[in-house]
N, C-alpha and C positions, 0 to 999 in steps of 0.2 A: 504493500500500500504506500503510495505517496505520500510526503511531508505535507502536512498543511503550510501553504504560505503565511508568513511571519505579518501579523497585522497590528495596526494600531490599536488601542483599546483604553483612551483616556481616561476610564473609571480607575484599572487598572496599574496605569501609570501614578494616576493620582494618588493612591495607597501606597504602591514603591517608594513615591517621591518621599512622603510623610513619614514612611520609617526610617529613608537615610538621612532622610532631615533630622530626626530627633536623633540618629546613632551621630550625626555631625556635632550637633550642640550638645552631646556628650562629651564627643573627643575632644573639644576646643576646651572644654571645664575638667576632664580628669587627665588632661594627656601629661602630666607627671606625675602619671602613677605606673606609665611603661618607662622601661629600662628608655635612655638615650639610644642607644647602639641596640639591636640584640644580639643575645646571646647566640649567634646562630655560626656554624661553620660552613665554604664555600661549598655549593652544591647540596646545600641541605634543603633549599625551600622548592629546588627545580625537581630534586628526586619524589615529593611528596607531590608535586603536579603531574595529572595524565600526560602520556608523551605523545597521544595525538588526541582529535578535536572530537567534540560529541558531533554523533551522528544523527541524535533527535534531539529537540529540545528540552532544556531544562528549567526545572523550577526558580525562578526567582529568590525564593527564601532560601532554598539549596545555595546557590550562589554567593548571598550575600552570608550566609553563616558561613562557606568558605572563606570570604575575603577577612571575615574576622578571625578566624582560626588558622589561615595559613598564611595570609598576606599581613597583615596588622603585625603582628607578631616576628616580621620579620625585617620591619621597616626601623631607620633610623628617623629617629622623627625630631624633626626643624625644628618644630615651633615647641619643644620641652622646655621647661624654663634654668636646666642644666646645660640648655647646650650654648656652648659661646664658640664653638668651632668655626674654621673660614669665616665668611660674610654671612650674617644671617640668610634667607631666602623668604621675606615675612609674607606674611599675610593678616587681614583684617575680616572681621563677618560683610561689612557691604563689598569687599574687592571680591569673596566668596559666593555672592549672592549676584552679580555682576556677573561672575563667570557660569553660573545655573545660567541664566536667562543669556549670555553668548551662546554656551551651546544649545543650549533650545533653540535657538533661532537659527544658528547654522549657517550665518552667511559669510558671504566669499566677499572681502574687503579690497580687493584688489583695483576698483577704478569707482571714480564717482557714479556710472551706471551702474555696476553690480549692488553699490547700497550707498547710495545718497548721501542718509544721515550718517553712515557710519564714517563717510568720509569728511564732511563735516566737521563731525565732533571730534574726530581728531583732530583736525584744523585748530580749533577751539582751545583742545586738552593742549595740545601743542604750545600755542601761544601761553596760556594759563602758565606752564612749567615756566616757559622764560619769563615770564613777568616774575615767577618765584625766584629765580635762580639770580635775578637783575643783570641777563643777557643784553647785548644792547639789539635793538630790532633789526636789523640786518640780518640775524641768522631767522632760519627754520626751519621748522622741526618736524620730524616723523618720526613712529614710531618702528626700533627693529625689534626683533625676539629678545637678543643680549646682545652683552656691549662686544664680545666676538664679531659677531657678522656684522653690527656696528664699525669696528674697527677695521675688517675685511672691507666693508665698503670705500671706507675713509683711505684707505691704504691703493685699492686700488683705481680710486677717482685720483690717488697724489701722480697716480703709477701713469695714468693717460694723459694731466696734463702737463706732467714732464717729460713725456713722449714726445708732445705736441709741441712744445716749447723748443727741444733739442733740435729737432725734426728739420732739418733745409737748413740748420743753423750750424750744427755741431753735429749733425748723420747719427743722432742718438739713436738707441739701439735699449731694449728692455736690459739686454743682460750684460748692460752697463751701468743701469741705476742701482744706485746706494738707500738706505732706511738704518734710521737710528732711532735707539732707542736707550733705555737702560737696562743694567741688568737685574733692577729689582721690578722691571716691567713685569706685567702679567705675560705668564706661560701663551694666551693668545695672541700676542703681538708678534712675535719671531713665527708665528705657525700661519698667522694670518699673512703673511707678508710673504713668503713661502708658497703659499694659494694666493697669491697675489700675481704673483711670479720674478718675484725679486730673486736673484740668486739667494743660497743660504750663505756662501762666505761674501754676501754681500752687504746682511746683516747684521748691524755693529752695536755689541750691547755694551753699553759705555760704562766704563767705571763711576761709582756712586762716591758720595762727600760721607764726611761723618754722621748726617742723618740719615744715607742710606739714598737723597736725593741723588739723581742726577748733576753730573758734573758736568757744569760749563764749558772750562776748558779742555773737560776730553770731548765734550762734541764740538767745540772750535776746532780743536786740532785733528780730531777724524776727520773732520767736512774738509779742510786744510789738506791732508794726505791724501784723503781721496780724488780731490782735483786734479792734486798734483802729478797721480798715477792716470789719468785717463780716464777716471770714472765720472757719472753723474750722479751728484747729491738731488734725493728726489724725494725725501719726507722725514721728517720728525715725528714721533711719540713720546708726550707727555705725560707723566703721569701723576694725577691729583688725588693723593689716596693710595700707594701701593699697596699691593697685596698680602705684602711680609709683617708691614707694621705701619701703614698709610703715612708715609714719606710724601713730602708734597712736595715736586720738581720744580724750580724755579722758572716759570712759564714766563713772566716780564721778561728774564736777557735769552730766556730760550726762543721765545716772538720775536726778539729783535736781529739774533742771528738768524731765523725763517726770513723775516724781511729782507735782510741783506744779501743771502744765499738765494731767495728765488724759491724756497724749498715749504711745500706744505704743511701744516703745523695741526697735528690730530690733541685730542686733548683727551684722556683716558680719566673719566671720575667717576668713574663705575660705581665705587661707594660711597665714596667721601663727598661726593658732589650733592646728595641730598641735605649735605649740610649748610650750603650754600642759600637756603631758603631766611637758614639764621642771621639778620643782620650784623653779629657780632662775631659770624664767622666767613662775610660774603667775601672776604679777603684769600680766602683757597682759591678763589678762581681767579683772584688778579692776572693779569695777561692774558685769559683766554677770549677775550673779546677779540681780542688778534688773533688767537686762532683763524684755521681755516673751516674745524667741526670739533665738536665735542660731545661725548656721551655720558650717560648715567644711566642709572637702573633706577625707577620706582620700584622697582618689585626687590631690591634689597633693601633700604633705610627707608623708604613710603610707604609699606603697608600692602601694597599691590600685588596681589598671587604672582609669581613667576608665569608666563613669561612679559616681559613689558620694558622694554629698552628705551630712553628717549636720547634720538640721536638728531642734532643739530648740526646745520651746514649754512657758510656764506656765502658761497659762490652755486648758487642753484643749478644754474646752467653747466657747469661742471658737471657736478652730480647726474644729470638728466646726460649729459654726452658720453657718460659711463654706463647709463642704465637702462635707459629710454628703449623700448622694444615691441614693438605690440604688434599682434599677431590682427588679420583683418578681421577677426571673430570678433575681436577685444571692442575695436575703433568705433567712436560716436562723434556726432555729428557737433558736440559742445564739445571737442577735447579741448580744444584750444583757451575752453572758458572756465577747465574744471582742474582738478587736483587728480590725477592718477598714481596712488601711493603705489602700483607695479612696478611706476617705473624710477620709485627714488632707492630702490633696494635688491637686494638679490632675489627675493621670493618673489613671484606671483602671486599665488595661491596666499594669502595675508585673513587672520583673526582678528575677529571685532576686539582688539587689545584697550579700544580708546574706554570703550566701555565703562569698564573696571577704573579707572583712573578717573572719568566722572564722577561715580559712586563713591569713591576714597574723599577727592576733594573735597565734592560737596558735603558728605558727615562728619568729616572731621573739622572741616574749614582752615585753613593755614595758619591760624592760631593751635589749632591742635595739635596740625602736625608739629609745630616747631616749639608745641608744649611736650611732646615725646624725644623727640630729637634730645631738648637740654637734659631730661632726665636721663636720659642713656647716655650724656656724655658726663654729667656730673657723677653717674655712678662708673664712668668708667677712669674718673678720675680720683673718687673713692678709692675704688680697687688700686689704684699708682699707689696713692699715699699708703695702704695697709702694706702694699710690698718694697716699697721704700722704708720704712720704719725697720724690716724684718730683718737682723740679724744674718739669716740665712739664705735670704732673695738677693738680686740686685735689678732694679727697674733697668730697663734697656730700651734707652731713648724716651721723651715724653707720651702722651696720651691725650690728643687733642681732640679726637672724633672717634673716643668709645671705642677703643682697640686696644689692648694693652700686653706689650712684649716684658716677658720677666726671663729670669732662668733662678734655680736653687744654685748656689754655690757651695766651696766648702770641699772638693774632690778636685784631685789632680787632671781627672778625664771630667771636665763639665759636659762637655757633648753626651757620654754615654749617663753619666747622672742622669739629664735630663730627658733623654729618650726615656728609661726604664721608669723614670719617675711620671711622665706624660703617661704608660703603659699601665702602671698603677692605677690612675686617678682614671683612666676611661673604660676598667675592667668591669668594674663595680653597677656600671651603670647609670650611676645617680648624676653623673655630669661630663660633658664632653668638651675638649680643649682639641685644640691641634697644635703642632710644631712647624717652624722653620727656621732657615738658616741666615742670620743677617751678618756681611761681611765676613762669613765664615763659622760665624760662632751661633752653635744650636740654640734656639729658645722656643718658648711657649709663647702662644695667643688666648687671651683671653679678648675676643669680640663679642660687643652687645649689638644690641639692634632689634631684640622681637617686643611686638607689642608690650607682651605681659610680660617682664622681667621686670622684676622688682628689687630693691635692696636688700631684701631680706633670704632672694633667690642668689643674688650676688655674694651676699655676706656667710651664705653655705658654700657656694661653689669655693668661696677662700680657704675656709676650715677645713674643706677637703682637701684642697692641697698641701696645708699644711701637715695634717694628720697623714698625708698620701708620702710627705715628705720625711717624714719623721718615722714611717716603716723601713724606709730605704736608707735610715741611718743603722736601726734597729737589726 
């Protein structure tokens, strides 16, 4: 007997929705009372999954009691109020509730005909973020997934119009351009640039100063040697916010060598840039108004479900001579008159992302936001002072935007201290840090950034490490 066809049945729907609703507004209220991490070893949760697909259909509740029983249970979950690991990935109930009613609706963002308003309101959301950020109106903004393909964009719009530039002038050639960066750049920078089609020994990760910034004079004297060899200098990456311990590159003399060199100037604030809404911190972005684009994530430090990039450009017509492509399927009779986000990006196929980013805004309103912003940095300035005091810590570098790099001292190997001690404190469960490496030397991150973390969440995750620290003497 044949399958019956899969049909609609909104009664049905309507009772699903209403039970993962209510299992949602549980999770957001008890989600620290799951381990951070789970306990789980590789190949544990795929062995417990059928190895091919059902052949008739199955129950709904069946399902959803699996994904609690096998899925849940296997997840590292974000939004615990022990986890300070990487960049947070936040979220809020309206960016949640935002994304219900996206995919309900299901529409393909890709040009002002496929969805009007969706194009629109990103238009809107767009502007909105620069008026917060005090960009000056010159740029605009669209949105990407993350600040990767962000930064892939920006990378290779520097990449064609140094092409262009060279081109009848100097017989430039791609695999002669040059792209700098630093070396406390994000991991995406060199891999985007790489998919860009920059050679890779063409990409120069520059020596950092003692905050781990970007060195001026080694990207003066890279740009400097690489002329001198024959090459073409054809982009800069900046970065507001690194990864390691949010080092903020000095963009004013780094704009002014872009100006003078001719060379694209990308601005990377993937996290630290939502800080920028704080008037007492709009000074992270000094120089970027020179920029040539710049990015950040709402969906790290705003509240915004992942995914939701806001990426910024000055020279529009650049952008569009990199991206610009539509199929006769695509083409209307107002293109000329309208916003085609197809063609400011690598995807086509683009999600109603603006959506979510109304909903944020308007509940919280920008007094909100930048009433959560100060408290995640004043606790992350808390957290400096308790390990500055400690005997046994040493703070490692300041703590300006809720990020804070420590190590245990006290052992001839600090490097391997600090791994086994990081290995300790994330066994347990009850809280998760990560490690990295600045100018060599191993340490810990403690980042905030989710809604609900509190002092009192902060003021346990210390005690654990202390108490994590003091096994490892033991």
């Amino acid at each position: 007997m044949a399958a019956e066809l899969p049909t609609l049945d909104p009664e049905s729907f309507r009772a699903q929705a209403h039970q993962l609703v209510d299992w949602m507004a549980d999770y957001l209220a008890r989600v620290g009372e799951y381990p951070v991490q789970p306990p789980v070893t590789p190949g544990e949760i795929r062995a417990r999954l059928p190895a091919a697909p059902p052949a008739r259909p199955e129950q709904f509740d069946r399902i959803v009691a699996d994904f609690r029983q096998l899925i849940v249970p296997g997840l590292t979950h974000w939004g615990h109020p022990g986890f300070f690991g990487y960049f947070p990935a936040n979220t809020s109930p309206p960016s949640i509730l935002a994304e219900m009613l996206t995919a309900t609706i299901g529409a393909q963002c890709m040009s002002w005909n496929t969805s009007p308003a969706a194009t629109e309101l990103e238009q809107v959301m767009m502007e909105w973020l620069r008026q917060m950020l005090g960009l000056p109106d010159s740029f605009t903004g669209v949105i990407q997934d993350t600040a990767s393909t962000a930064t892939l964009v920006a990378l290779i719009t520097a990449r064609d119009a140094a092409v262009a530039r060279a081109g009848g002038r100097e017989g430039g050639t791609l695999d002669r351009l040059t792209v700098y960066t630093s070396s406390e750049a994000n991991s995406s920078v060199p891999k985007g640039a790489r998919l860009a089609g920059f050679r890779p020994d063409h990409i120069r990760l520059l020596d950092t100063d003692a905050t781990a910034a970007m060195s001026l004079p080694a990207l003066e004297q890279a740009i400097a040697a690489d002329r001198a060899a024959g090459l073409l200098p054809a982009c800069v990456v900046a970065t507001v916010g690194t990864t390691g311990s949010t080092a903020i590159d000095p963009v004013p003399g780094i704009a002014a060598v872009c100006r003078r060199e001719a060379l694209w100037l990308h601005v990377d604030a993937a996290f630290a840039g939502s800080a920028a809404i704080l008037p007492e911190l709009r000074w992270i972005l000094d120089g970027a108004e020179q920029a040539d684009s710049l990015v950040f994530n709402p969906h790290k430090w705003l509240l915004v479900n992942f995914d939701c990039s806001a990426y910024f450009v000055r020279d529009r017509a650049a952008l569009l001579r990199s991206f610009a492509a539509s199929a006769e399927i695509l083409k209307a009779g107002y293109d000329d008159a309208v916003i085609n986000y197809r063609d400011w990006g690598i995807q086509l196929g683009r999600r109603f992302r603006a959506l979510k980013l109304w909903f944020v805004i308007r509940s919280y309103g920008v007094e909100g936001l930048q009433a959560m912003l100060r408290e995640h940095i004043r606790l992350g300035k808390l957290f400096a002072s308790w390990v500055a005091r400690h005997d046994g810590f040493e703070l490692i570098g300041d703590a300006p935007l809720a990020t804070v790099c420590f190590r245990q001292g006290g052992s001839a190997d600090l490097d391997a201290l600090n791994q086994r001690l990081l290995a300790r404190l994330n066994a347990d469960g009850k809280t998760f840090l990560t490690g990295t490496r600045l100018r060599g030397r191993y340490v810990l991150r403690l980042a905030l950034g989710h809604l609900t973390t509190s002092e009192a969440d902060v003021r346990r995750a210390w005690q654990l490490i202390v108490a994590a620290a003091g096994e490892g003497e033991g």
